[in-house]
MDAnalysis code that builds the backbone (N, CA, C; Angstrom):
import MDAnalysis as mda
import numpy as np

u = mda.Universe.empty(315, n_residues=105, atom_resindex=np.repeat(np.arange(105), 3), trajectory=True)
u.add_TopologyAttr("name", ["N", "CA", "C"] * 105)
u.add_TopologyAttr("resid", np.arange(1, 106))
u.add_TopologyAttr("resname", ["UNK", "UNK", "UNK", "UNK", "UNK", "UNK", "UNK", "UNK", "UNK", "UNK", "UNK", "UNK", "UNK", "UNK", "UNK", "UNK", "UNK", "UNK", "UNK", "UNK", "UNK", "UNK", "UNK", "UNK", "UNK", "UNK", "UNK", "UNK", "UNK", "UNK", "UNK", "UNK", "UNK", "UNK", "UNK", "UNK", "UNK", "UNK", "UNK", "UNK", "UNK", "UNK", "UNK", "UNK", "UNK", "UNK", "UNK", "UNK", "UNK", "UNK", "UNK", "UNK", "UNK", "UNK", "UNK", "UNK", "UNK", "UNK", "UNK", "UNK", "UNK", "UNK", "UNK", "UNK", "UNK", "UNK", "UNK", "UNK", "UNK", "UNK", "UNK", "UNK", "UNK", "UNK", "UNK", "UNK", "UNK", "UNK", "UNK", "UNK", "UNK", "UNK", "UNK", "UNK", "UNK", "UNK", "UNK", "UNK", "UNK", "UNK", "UNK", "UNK", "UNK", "UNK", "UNK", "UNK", "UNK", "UNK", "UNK", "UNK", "UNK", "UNK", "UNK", "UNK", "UNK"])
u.atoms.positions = np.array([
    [-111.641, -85.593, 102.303],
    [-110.266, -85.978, 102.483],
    [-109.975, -86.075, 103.977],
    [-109.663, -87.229, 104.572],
    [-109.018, -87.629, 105.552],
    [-107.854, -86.712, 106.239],
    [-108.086, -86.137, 107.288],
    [-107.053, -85.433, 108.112],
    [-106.118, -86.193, 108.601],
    [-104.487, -85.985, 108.307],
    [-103.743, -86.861, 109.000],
    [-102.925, -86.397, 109.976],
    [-102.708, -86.910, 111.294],
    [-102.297, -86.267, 112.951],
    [-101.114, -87.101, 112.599],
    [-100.156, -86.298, 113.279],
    [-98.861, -86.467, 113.265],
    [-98.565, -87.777, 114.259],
    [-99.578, -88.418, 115.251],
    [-99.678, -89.325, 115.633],
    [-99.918, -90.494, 114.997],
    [-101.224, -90.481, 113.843],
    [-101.086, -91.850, 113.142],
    [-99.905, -92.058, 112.130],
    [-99.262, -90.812, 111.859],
    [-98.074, -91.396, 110.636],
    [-96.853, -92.061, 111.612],
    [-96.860, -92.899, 110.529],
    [-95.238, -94.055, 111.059],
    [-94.363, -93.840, 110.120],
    [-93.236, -93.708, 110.823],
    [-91.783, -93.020, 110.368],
    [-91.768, -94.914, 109.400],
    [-91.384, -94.321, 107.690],
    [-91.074, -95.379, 107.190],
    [-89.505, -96.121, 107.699],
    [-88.550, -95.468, 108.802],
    [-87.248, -95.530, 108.764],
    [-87.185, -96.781, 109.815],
    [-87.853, -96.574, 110.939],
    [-88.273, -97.363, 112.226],
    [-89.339, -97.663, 112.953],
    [-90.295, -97.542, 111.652],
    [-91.716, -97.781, 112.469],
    [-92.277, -97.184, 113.506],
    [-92.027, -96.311, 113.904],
    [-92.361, -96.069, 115.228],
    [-93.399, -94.941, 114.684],
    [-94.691, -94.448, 116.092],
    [-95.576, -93.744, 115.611],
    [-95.598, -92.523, 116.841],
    [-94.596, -93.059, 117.654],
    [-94.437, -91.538, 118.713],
    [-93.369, -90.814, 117.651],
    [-93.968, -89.108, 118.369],
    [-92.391, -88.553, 118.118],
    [-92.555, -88.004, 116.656],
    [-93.162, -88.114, 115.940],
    [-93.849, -87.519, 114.592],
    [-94.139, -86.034, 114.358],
    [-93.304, -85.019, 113.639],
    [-93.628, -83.786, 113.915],
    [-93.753, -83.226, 112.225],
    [-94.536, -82.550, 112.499],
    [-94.288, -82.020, 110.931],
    [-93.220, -81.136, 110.651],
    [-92.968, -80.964, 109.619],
    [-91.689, -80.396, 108.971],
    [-91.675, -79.586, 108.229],
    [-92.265, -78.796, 107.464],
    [-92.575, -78.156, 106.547],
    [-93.430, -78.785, 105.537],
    [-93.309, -78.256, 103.573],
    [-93.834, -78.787, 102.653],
    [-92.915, -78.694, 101.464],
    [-93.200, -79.688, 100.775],
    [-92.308, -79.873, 99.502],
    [-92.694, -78.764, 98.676],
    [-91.710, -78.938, 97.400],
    [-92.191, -78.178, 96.389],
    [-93.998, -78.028, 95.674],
    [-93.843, -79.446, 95.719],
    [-95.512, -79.635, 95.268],
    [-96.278, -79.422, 96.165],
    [-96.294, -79.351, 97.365],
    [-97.302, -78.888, 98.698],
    [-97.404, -80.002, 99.565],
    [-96.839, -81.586, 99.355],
    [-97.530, -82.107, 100.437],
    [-96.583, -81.683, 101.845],
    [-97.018, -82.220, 102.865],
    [-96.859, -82.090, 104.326],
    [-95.235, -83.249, 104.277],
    [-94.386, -82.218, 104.913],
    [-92.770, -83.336, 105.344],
    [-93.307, -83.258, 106.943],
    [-92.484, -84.700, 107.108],
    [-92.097, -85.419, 108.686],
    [-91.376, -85.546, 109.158],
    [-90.825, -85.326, 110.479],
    [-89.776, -85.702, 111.082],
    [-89.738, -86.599, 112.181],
    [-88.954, -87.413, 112.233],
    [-89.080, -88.698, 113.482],
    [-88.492, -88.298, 114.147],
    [-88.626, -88.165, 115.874],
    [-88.172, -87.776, 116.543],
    [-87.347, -88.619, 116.928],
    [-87.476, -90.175, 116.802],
    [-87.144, -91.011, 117.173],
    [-85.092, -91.488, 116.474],
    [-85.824, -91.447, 115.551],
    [-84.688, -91.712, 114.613],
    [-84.330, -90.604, 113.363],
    [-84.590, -89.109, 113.548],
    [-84.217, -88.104, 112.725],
    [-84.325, -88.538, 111.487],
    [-84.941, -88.675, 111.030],
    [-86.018, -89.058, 109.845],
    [-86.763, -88.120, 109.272],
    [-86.224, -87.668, 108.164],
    [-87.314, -86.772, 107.634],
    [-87.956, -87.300, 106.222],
    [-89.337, -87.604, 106.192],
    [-89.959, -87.824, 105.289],
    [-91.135, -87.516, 104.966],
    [-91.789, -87.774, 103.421],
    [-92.972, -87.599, 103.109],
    [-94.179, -88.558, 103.429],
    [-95.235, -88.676, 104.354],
    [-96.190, -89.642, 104.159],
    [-96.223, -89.803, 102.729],
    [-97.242, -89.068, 102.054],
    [-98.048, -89.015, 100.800],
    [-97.559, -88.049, 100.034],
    [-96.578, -88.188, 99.128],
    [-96.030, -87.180, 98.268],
    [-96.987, -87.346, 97.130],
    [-97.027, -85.841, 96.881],
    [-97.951, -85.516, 95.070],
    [-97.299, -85.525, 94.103],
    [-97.422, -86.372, 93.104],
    [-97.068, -86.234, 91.972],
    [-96.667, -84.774, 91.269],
    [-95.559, -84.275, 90.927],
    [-95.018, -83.052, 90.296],
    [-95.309, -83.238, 88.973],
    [-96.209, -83.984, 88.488],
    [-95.840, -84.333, 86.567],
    [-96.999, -83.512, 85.992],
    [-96.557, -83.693, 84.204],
    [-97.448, -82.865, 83.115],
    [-98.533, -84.486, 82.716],
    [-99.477, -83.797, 82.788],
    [-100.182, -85.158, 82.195],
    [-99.903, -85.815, 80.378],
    [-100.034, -86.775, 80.309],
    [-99.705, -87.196, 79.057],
    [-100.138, -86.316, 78.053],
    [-101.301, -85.739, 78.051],
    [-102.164, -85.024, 76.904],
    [-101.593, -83.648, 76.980],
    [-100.954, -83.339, 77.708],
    [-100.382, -82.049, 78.195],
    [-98.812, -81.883, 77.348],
    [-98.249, -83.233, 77.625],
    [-96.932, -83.793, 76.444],
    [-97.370, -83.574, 75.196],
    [-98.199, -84.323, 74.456],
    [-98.552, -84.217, 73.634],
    [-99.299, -82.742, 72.994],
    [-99.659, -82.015, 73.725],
    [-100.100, -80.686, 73.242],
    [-98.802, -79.810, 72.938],
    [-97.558, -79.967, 73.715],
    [-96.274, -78.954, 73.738],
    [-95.475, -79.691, 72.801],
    [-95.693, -80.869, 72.473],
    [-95.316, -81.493, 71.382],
    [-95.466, -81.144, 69.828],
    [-96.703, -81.351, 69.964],
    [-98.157, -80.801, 68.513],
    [-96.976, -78.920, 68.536],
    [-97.318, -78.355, 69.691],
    [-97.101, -77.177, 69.078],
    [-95.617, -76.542, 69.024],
    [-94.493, -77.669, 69.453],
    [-92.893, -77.575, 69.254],
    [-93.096, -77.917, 67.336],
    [-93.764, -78.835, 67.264],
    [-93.477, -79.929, 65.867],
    [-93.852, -78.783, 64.686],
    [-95.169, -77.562, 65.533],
    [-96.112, -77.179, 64.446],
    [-94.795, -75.555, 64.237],
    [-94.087, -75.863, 64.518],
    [-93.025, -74.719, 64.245],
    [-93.340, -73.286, 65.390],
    [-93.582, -73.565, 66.737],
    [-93.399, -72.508, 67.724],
    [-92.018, -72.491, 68.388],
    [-91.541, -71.390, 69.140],
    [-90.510, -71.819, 70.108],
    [-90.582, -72.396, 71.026],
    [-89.428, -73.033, 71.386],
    [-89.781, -73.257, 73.291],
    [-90.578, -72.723, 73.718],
    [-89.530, -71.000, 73.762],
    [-90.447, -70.359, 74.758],
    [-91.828, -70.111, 74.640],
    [-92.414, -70.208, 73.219],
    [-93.797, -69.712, 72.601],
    [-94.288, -71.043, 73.232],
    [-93.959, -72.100, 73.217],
    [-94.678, -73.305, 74.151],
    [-94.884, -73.157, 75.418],
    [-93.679, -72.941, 76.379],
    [-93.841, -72.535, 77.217],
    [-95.011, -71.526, 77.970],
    [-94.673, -70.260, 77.098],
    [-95.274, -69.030, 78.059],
    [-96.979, -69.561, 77.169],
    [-97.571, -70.397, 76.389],
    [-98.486, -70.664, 76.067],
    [-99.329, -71.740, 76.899],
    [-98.570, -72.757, 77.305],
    [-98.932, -73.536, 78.252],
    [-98.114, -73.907, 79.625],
    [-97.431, -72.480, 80.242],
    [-97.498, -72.136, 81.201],
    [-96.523, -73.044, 82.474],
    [-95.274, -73.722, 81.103],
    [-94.110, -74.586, 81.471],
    [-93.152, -73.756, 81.257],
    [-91.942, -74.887, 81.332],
    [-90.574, -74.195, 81.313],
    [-90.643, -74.791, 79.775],
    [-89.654, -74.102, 79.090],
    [-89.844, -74.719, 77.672],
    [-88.234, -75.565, 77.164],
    [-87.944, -75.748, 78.474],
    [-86.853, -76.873, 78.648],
    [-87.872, -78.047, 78.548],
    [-88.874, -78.014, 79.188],
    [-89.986, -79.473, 79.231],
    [-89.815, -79.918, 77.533],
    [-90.490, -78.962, 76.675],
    [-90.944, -79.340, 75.149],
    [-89.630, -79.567, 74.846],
    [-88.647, -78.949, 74.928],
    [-87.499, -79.710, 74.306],
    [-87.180, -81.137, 74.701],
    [-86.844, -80.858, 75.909],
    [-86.602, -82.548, 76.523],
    [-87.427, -83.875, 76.305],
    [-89.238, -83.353, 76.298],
    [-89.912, -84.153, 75.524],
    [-89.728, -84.657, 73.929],
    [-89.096, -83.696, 73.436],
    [-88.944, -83.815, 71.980],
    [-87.788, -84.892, 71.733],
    [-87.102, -84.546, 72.683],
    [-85.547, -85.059, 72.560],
    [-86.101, -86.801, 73.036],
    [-86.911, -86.572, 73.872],
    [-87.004, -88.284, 73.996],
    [-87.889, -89.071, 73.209],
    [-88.981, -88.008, 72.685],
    [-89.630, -88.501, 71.393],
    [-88.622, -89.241, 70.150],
    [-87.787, -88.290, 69.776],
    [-86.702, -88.438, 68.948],
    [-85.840, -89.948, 69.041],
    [-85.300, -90.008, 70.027],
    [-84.770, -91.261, 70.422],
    [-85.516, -92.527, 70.228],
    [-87.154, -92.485, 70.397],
    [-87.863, -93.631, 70.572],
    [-87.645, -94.131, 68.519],
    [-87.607, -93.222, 68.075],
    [-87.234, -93.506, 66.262],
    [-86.089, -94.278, 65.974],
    [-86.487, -95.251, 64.976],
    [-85.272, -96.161, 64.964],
    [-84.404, -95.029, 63.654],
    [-83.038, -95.882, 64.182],
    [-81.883, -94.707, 63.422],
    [-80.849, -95.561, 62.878],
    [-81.671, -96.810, 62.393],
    [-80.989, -97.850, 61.652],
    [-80.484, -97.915, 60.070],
    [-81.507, -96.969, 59.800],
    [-81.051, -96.358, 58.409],
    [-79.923, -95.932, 58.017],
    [-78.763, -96.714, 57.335],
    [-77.606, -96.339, 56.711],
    [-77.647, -95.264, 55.574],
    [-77.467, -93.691, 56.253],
    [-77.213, -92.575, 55.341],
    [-76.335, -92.525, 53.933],
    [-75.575, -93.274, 53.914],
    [-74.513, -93.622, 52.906],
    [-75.085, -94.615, 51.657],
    [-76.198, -95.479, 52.202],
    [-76.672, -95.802, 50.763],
    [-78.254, -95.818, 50.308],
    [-78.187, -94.361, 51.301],
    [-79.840, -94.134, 50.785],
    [-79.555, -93.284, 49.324],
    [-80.527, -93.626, 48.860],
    [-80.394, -92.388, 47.350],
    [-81.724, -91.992, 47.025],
    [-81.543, -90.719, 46.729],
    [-82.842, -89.583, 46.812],
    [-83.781, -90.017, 45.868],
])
């Protein structure tokens, strides 16, 4: 992996490549910038914060298979707001065109 000097990054705000200081780090770890030039603070290369797809689908499988949130959660090591919110948008993708009033059992 390529080392990056606060000299080759260019402020996306004004281009410029003097004046580049680092700044701290995000939540996910990459490296923040600051332009000296034009007070600019940004990320070169921000990391992705996400659950991988198969990772959805596992807190899914085990919301659906009758666990709790939290039993999702503290099992695969999320917030178990994730499995809900996944669920909730699973849910939505279902069509809900079905008129309740003249279905019959």
């Amino acid at each position: 992996m390529e080392m990056e000097t606060a000299k080759e990054t260019k402020c996306p705000k004004c281009n410029s490549t003097e004046g580049q200081m680092k700044k701290g780090f995000t939540g996910a770890g990459s490296q923040r910038r600051f332009c000296n030039k034009c007070k600019h603070k940004y990320t070169p290369n921000p990391k992705k914060w996400a659950y991988t797809e198969e990772e959805r689908r596992q807190a899914l499988r085990l919301l659906l298979s009758g666990n709790s949130g939290r039993g999702v959660g503290k099992a695969l090591g999320m917030s178990r707001s994730n499995a809900y919110r996944w669920a909730a948008e699973e849910g939505e993708k279902i069509p809900r065109d079905v008129d309740k009033r003249k279905h019959r059992p």
